[in-house]
FIBA-611907 format. One record per residue (C-alpha): x, y, z. Coordinates in steps of 0.2 Angstrom, whole numbers, padded with zeros to 4 digits, always signed. Layout:
N
XYZ...
***
This chain:
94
-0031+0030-0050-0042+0026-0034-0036+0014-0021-0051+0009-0011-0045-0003+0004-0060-0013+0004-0063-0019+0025-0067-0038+0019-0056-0039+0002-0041-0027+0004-0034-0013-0006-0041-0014-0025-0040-0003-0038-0057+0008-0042-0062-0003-0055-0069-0016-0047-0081-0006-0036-0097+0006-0041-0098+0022-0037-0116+0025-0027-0117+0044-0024-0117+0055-0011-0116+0044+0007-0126+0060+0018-0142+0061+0008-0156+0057+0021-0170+0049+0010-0188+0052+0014-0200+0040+0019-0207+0031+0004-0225+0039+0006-0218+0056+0008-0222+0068-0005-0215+0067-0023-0207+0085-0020-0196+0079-0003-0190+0064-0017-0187+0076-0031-0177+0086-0017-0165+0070-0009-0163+0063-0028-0159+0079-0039-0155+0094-0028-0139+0087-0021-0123+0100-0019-0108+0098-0027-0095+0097-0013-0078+0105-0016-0068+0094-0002-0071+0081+0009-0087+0069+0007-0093+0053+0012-0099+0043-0002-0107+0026-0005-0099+0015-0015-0103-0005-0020-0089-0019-0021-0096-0025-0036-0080-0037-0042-0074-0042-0025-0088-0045-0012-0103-0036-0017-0102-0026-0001-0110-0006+0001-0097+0004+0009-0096+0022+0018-0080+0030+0009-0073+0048+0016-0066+0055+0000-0059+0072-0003-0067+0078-0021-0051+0087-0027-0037+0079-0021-0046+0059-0020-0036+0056-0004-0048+0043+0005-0047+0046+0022-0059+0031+0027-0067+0018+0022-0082+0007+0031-0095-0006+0027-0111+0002+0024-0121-0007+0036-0120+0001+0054-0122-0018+0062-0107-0026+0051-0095-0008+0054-0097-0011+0071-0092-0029+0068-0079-0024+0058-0072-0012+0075-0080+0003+0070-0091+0015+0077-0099+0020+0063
***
């Protein structure tokens, strides 16, 4: 079982967030071709290791977050809101 240490709620169990995919993907601009959408949305790699992901606070605050995971071993080595303006509220850098 996850923990995810939400910045505005606290440690909660996975459960109550939503897992939103891979945090790294760059997304084209909407009037870019349909093949540089087909690209950022389908051809993703599987990553064997450490990833940053999105994830939504769906039963707590409803907040997007920037979780560092490791994909084998699910140790999380960060977690920040998702916004760059309200992580750098938070005291981060992001």
């Amino acid at each position: 079982m996850l923990r995810i240490n939400c910045p505005f709620c606290g440690t909660r169990d996975h459960n109550e967030f939503t897992y939103g995919g891979d945090g790294s993907i760059s997304y084209p601009e909407l009037d870019a071709p349909m093949e540089d959408w087909i690209k950022a949305v389908f051809e993703r790699e599987n990553i064997c290791g450490r990833q940053t992901e999105t994830w939504q606070h769906t039963l707590g605050c409803r907040m997007w977050l920037r979780v560092e995971r490791d994909t084998v071993t699910h140790e999380i080595f960060s977690v920040t809101p998702a916004d760059p303006k309200l992580a750098v509220a938070c005291g981060d850098d992001a």
